[in-house]
C-alpha positions in Angstrom: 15.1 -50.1 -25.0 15.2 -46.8 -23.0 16.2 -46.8 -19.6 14.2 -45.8 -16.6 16.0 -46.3 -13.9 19.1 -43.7 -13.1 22.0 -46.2 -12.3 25.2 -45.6 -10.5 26.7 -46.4 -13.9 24.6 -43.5 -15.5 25.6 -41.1 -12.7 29.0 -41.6 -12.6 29.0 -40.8 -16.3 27.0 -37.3 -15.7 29.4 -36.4 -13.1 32.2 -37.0 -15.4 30.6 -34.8 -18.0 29.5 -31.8 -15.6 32.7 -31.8 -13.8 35.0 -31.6 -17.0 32.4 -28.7 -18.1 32.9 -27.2 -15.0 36.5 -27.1 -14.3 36.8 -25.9 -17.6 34.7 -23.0 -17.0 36.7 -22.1 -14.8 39.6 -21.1 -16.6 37.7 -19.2 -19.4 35.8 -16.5 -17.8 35.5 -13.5 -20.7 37.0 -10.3 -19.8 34.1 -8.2 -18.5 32.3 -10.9 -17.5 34.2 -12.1 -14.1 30.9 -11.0 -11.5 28.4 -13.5 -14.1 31.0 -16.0 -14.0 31.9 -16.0 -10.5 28.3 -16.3 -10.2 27.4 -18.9 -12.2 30.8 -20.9 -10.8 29.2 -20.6 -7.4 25.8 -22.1 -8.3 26.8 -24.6 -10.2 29.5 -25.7 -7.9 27.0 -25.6 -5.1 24.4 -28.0 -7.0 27.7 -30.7 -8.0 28.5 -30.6 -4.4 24.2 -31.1 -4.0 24.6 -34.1 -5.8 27.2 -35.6 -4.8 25.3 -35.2 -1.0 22.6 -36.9 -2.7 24.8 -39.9 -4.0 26.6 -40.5 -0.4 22.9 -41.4 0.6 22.3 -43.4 -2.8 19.8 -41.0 -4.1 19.8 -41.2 -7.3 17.5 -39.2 -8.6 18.0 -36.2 -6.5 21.7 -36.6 -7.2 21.1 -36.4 -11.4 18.4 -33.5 -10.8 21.3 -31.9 -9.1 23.7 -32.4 -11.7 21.6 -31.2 -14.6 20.7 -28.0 -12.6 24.5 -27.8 -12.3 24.8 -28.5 -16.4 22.3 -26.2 -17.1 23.7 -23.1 -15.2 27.0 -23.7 -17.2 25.1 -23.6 -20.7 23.7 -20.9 -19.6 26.8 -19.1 -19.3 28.3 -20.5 -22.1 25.4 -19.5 -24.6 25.8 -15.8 -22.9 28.6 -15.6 -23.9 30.2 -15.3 -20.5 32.9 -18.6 -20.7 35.0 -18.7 -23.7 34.7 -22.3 -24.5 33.8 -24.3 -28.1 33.7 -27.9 -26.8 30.2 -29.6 -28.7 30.7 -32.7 -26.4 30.0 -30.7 -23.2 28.8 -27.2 -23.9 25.4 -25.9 -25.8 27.8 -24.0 -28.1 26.7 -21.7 -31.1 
């Protein structure tokens, strides 16, 4: 069974996941790379704190687009090589 609805259940777990991701980034900005990093921390702190706007007004779906905007601008920096981290469970990691 696949689920189409995004739950407060489901959301809760995606915050959990982008959150760790993204306090970890934090700590593990490359030498050489602080201005991407700082960057990338801004924009994907400013789309967490989108979603968690959206959930205070039970949207949903606006909230988990926000969060994988969030997800996907830490990838990005982690496949760029511009946050030294290795976690599989969290990052797109080579």
């Amino acid at each position: 069974m696949t689920e189409d609805k995004i739950t407060k259940e489901k959301l809760v777990r995606y915050f959990k996941v982008s959150e760790t991701a993204f306090k970890m980034i934090k700590k593990k900005i490359v030498n050489g790379k602080e201005k991407e990093g700082k960057e990338i921390i801004e924009m994907a702190g400013n789309y967490i704190s989108d979603a968690h706007h959206f959930e205070n007004k039970e949207d949903y779906v606006n909230a988990f687009a926000a969060l994988n905007y969030a997800h996907g601008w830490i990838d990005s920096g982690v496949r760029l090589g511009v946050f030294d981290v290795h976690d599989r469970d969290l990052f797109t990691v080579k």
